[in-house]
C-alpha positions in Angstrom: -45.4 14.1 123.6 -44.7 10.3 122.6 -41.6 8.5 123.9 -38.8 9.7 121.5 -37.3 5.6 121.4 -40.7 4.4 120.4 -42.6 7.4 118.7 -46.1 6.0 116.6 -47.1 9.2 114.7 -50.9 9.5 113.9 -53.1 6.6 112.0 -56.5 5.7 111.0 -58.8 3.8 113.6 -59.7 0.3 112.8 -63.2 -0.5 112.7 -65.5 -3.4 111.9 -66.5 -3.4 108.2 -70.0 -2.1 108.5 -69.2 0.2 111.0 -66.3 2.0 109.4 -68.6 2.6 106.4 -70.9 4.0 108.3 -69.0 6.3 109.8 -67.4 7.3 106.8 -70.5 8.3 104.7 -71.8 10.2 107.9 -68.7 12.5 108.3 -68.5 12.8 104.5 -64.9 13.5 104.9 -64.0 10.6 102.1 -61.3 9.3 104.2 -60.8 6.1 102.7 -58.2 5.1 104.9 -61.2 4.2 107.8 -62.4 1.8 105.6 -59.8 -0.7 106.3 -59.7 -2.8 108.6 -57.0 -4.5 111.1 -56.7 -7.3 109.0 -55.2 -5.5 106.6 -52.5 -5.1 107.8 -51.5 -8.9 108.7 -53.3 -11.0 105.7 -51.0 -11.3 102.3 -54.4 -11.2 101.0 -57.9 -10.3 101.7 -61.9 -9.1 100.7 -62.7 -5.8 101.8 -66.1 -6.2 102.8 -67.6 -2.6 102.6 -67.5 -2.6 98.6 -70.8 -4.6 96.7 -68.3 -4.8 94.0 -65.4 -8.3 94.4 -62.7 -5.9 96.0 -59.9 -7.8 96.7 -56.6 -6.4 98.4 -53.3 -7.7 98.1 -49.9 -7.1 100.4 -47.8 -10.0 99.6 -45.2 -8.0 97.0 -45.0 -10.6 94.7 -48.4 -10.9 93.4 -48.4 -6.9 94.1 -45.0 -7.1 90.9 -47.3 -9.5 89.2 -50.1 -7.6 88.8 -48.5 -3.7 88.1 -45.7 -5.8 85.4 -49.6 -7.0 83.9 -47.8 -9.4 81.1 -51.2 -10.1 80.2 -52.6 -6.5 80.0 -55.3 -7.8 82.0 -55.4 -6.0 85.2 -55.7 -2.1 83.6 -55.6 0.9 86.0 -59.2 0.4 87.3 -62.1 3.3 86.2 -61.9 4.6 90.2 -58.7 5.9 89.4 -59.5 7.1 85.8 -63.0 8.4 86.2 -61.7 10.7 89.1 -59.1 12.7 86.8 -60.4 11.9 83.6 -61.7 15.9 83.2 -58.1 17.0 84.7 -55.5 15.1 82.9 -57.1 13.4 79.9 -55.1 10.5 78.3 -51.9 11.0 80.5 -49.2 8.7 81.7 -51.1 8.8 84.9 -54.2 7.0 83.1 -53.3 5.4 80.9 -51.8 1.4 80.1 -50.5 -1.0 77.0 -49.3 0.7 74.2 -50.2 4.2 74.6 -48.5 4.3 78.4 -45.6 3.1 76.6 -44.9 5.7 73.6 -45.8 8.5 76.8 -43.2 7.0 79.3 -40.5 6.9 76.3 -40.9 10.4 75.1 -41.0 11.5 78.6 -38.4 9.7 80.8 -35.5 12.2 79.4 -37.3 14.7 80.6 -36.6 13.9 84.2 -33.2 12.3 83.6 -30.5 12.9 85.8 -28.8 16.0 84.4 -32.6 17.7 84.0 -33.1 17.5 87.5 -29.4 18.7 88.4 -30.0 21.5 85.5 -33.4 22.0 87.1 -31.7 22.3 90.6 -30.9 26.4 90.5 -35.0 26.9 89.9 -35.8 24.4 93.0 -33.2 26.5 95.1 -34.5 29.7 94.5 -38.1 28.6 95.1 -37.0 27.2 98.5 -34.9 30.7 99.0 -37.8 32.8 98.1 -39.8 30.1 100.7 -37.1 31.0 103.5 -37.8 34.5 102.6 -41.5 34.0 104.0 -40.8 32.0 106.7 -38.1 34.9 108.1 -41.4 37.1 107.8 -43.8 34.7 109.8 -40.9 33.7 112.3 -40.7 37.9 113.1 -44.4 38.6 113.2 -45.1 35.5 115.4 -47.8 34.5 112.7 -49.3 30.6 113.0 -50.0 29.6 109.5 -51.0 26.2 107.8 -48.9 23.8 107.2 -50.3 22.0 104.6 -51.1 25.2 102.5 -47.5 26.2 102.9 -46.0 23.0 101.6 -48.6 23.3 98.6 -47.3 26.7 97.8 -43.8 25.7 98.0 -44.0 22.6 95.8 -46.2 24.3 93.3 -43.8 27.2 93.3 -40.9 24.9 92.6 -43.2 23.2 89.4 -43.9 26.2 88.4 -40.2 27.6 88.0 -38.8 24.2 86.9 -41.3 22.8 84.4 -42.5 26.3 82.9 -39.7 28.7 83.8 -42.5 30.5 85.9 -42.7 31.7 89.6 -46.0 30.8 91.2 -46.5 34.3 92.0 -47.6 35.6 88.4 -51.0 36.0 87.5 -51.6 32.1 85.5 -49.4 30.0 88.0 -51.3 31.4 90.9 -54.6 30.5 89.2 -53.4 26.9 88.6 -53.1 26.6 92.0 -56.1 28.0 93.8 -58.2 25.5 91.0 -56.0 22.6 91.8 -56.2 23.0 95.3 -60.4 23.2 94.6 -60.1 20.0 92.6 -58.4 17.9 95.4 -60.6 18.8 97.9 -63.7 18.6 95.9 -63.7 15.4 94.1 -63.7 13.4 97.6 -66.5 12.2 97.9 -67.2 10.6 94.5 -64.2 8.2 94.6 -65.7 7.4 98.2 -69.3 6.0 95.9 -67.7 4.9 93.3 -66.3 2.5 95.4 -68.8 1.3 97.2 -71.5 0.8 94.5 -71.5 -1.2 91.4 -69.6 -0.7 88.5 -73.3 0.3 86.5 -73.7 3.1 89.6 -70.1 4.3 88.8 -70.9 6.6 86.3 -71.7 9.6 89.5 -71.0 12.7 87.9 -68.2 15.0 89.2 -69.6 18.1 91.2 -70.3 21.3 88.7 -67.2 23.2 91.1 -64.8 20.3 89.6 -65.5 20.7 85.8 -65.2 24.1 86.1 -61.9 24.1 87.8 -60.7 21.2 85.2 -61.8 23.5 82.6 -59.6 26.7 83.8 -56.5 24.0 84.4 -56.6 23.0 81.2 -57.2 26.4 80.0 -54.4 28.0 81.4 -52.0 25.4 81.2 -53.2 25.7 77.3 -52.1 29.0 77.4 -48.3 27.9 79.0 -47.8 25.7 76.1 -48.5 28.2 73.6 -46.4 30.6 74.8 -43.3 27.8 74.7 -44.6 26.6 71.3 -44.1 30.2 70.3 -40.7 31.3 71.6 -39.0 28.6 72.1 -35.9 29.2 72.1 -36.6 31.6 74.9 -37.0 28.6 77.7 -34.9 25.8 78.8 -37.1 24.0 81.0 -39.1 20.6 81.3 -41.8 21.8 79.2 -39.4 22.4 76.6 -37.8 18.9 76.8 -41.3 17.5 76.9 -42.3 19.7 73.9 -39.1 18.4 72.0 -39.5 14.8 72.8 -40.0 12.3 69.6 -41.7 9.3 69.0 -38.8 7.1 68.2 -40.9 4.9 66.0 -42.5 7.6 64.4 -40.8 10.7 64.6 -44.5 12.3 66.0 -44.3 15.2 68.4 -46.8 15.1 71.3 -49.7 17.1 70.2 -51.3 20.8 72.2 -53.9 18.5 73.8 -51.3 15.7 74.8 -49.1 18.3 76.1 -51.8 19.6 78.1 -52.3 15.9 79.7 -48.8 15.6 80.6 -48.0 19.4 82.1 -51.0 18.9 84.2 -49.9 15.3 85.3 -46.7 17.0 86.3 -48.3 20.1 87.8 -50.6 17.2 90.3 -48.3 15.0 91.0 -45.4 17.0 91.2 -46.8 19.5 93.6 -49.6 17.7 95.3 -47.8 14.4 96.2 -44.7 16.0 97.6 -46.2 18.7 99.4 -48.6 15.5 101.2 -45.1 13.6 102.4 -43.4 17.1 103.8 -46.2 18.1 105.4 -45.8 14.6 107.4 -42.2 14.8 107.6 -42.3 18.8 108.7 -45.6 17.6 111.3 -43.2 15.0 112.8 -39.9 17.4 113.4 -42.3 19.3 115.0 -43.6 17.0 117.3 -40.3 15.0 117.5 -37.7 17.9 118.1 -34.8 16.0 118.8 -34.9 14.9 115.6 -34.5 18.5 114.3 -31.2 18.3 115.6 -30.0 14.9 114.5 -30.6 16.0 111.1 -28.8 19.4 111.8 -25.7 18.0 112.9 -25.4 16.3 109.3 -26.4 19.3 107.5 -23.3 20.6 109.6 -21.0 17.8 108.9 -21.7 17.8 105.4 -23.2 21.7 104.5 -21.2 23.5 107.0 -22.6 27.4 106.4 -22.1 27.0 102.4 -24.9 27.1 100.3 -26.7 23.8 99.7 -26.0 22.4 96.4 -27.4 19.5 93.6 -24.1 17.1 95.3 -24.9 18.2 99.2 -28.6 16.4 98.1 -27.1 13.1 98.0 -24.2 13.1 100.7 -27.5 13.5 103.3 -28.0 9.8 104.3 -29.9 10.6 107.6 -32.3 13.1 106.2 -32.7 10.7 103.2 -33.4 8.3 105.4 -35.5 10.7 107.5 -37.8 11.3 103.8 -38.2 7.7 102.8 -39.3 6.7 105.8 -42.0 9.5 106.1 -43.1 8.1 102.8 -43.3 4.6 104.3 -45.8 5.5 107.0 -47.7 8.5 104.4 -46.8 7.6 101.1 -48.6 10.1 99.5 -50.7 7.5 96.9 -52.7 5.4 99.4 -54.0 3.0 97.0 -53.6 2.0 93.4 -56.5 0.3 92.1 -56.6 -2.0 88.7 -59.5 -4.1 87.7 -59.6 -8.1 86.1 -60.8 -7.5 82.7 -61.5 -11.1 82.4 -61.2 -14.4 85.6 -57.9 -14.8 86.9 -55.8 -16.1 89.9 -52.9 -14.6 91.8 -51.2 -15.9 94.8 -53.7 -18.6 94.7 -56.7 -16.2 95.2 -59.3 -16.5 91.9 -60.7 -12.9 90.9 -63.6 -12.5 89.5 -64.1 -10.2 86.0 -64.8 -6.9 86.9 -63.1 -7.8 90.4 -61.6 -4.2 92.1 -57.6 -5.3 93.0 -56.2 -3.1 95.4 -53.1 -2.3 95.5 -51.9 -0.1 98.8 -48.7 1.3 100.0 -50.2 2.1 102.9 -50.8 -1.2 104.5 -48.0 -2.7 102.5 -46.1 -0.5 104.0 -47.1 -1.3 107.8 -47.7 -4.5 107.5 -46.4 -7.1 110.4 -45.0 -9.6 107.9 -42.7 -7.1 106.0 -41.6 -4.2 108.6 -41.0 -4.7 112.7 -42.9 -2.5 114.8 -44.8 -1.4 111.4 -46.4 1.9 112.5 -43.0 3.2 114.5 -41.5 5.7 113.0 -37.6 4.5 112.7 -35.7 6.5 109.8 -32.6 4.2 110.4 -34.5 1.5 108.6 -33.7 3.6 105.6 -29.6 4.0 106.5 -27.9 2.0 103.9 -26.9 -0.6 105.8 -30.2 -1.8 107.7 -32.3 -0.4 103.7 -30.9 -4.1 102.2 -32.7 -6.2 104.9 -36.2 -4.0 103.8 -38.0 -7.5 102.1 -37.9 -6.5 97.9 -41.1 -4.9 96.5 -42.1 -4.0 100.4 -41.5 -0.7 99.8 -43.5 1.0 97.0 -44.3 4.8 97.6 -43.4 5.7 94.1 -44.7 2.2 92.2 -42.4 -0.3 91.3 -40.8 -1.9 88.4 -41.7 -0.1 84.2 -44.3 1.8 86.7 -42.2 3.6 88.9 -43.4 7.3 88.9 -42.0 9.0 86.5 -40.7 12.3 89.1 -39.2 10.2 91.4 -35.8 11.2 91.3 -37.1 15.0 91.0 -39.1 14.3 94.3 -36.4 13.4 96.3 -33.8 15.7 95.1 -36.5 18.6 96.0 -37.4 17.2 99.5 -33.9 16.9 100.6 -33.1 20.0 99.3 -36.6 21.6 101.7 -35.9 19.5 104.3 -32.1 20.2 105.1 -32.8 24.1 103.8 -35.8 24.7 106.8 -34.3 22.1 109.2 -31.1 24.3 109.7 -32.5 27.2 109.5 -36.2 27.2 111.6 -37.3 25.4 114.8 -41.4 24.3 113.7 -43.6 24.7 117.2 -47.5 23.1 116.7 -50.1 25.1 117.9 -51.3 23.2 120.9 -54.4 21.3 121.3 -54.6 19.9 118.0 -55.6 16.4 117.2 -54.0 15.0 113.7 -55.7 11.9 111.8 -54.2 10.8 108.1 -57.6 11.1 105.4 -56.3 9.4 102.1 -57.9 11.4 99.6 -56.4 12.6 96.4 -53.0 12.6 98.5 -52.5 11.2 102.1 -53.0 14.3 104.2 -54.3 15.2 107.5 -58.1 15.5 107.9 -57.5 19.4 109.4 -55.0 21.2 108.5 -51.7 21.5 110.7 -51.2 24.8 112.2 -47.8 25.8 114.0 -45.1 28.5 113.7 -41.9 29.2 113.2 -38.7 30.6 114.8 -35.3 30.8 113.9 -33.0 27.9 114.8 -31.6 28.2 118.7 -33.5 31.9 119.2 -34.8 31.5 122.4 -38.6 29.9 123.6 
């Protein structure tokens, strides 16, 4: 086990250009993340030399807030991003820029306001009881189970019951699932040559098993909407809020197909992305211990045996702290690509049309300039008094600025909420022998799944 005082939880390797592309189409895992080199993680701005398309990345945060503000509309959420969930989520927020993002984020925002999520909160809690429920079972038997899968299930059950009033365990929900799960781990490999040929190569279709699952998404989540659109006074739930929501300049409604885009936006990045960052945070309990019980003397202090409730979610400081920086070292979206419709210069650096401009909270994150000891994993960065010193815009796991995600507040309500729920109740024990390496794919996520078990907390070894 690493030094508690000084604990670096798995990275990538660093590798030459050529050689890190090599290796990357040989395994054929589409770990993107081997791609980069050290550099990046020291230059305010650099090539990436594996690409034959201009792919330039930035990590100084202002020209990163100059280019996602785009005052100019000219640096578009680039086709890499599009082209990959295109078939998936059609025109959603997700996708889209100018105008149309606009009229989506305004009809949307209430949705996840403040009192939706604490209305929404009951739903997450019984999801996470229901969770506890399982992990009771497992703890008896003895059972070793993935981590990663159980984080999905948990986050999709909580979607599930707060944005459709449905528990993942009926028929449609689980379907969702088992073809979302097929999506993220099928559509790899594309994003991995999209980016490194040409913007005329780009058009690489997506594998027959993807547009099939896209098509049974969309499918089912079609039949979701219908059943609100036809009882709706029957549900009080996001769906219904987003179903509700006006165009304040034109009084329009979202239409089936539009409400399809969104749902599934919510269903991906509501379940995908915060499964990714607690599968971290629940990996580094596990190898960390004592911090399992730093955390559990606050739940104490401020829990006590009572139920946790929607206020106990923000009188947490150390496990907030805990969550945030998880997402500094994983955050869940590795990159963000845009592309230069036309020339351009930013922080002195000229692009070219058609140039790639990476964006990435992953080496913005840990990079030397912005964050001491950058791949250390220090919570009490995040306590609020050492949080002001964090440099502004160095920190960007959910966006930043008109783009933050949408779900943020709804993410981090629900992972304290998991977190202080399984912390006080489980020890988490890895299965020995395992070796753990971050892959950014569709989410940041180990390249093999996690195994480990469970017991319950202070039962004896």
């Amino acid at each position: 086990m690493t030094v508690a005082e000084h604990y670096i939880p798995p990275k990538p390797l660093s590798l030459w250009s050529v050689v890190a592309l090599a290796r990357v189409l040989w395994k054929g895992d589409g770990n993107l993340l081997e791609l980069l080199p050290a550099a990046a993680y020291h230059f305010d701005v650099g090539n990436l030399g594996y690409s034959r398309r201009s792919t330039v990345l930035f990590n100084d945060p202002g020209a990163v807030r100059e280019i996602m503000r785009d005052a100019d509309g000219i640096f578009p959420k680039s086709d890499l991003m599009v082209s990959a969930l295109e078939h998936l989520i059609g025109d959603s927020i997700f996708v889209t820029d100018g105008e149309r993002w606009k009229r989506q984020r305004a009809m949307i925002d209430p949705a996840f306001s403040h009192m939706r999520i604490s209305h929404a909160f009951g739903a997450m809690k019984a999801a996470v009881d229901d969770h506890v429920s399982t992990l009771q079972e497992r703890a008896a038997s003895g059972e070793t189970f993935s981590l990663d899968l159980a984080m999905s299930h948990l986050t999709a059950d909580i979607i599930c019951r707060t944005v459709f009033s449905t528990p993942l365990q009926t028929g449609v929900a689980v379907d969702i699932f088992e073809d979302f799960n097929l999506f993220e781990r099928s559509a790899v490999q594309v994003d991995v040559l999209r980016l490194i040929f040409k913007p005329a190569w780009s058009d690489i279709p997506q594998p027959p098993e993807v547009l099939a699952a896209c098509e049974r998404i969309r499918r089912h989540l079609g039949t979701l909407v219908d059943s609100h659109l036809e009882h709706r006074e029957s549900f009080d739930d996001i769906a219904t809020s987003v179903i509700a929501a006006t165009d304040q300049q034109t009084g329009e409604r979202f239409t089936r197909e539009e409400l399809i885009d969104q749902l599934g936006v919510f269903f991906l990045a509501g379940h995908e992305t915060t499964a990714s960052a607690l599968t971290w945070a629940f990996y580094m309990l596990a190898d960390q211990p004592h911090w399992l019980e730093r955390l559990r003397e606050e739940i104490a202090s401020v829990v006590g045996d009572a139920p946790l409730s929607f206020e106990h979610t923000r009188q947490l400081p150390l496990i907030k702290a805990f969550f945030k920086e998880t997402l500094r070292l994983y955050p869940p979206i590795t990159f963000m690509p845009r592309v230069a419709l036309r020339e351009a210069t930013v922080a002195g650096r000229r692009l070219r049309k058609g140039a790639l401009v990476m964006i990435a909270p992953w080496t913005l994150q840990r990079h030397s300039k912005w964050w001491p000891d950058p791949h250390a994993f220090k919570p009490e960065r995040f306590l609020p008094e050492q949080e002001k010193t964090i440099a502004q815009g160095a920190y960007i796991p959910f966006g930043q600025g008109p783009h933050t995600c949408v779900g943020a507040g709804f993410a981090q309500t629900e992972s304290v909420l998991i977190l202080a729920e399984l912390v006080r109740r489980f020890d988490w024990i890895l299965t020995p022998g395992q070796t753990v390496r971050p892959a950014a794919r569709m989410t940041t996520r180990p390249v093999n799944q996690v195994t480990l078990h469970v017991r319950p907390q202070g039962s004896q070894r």
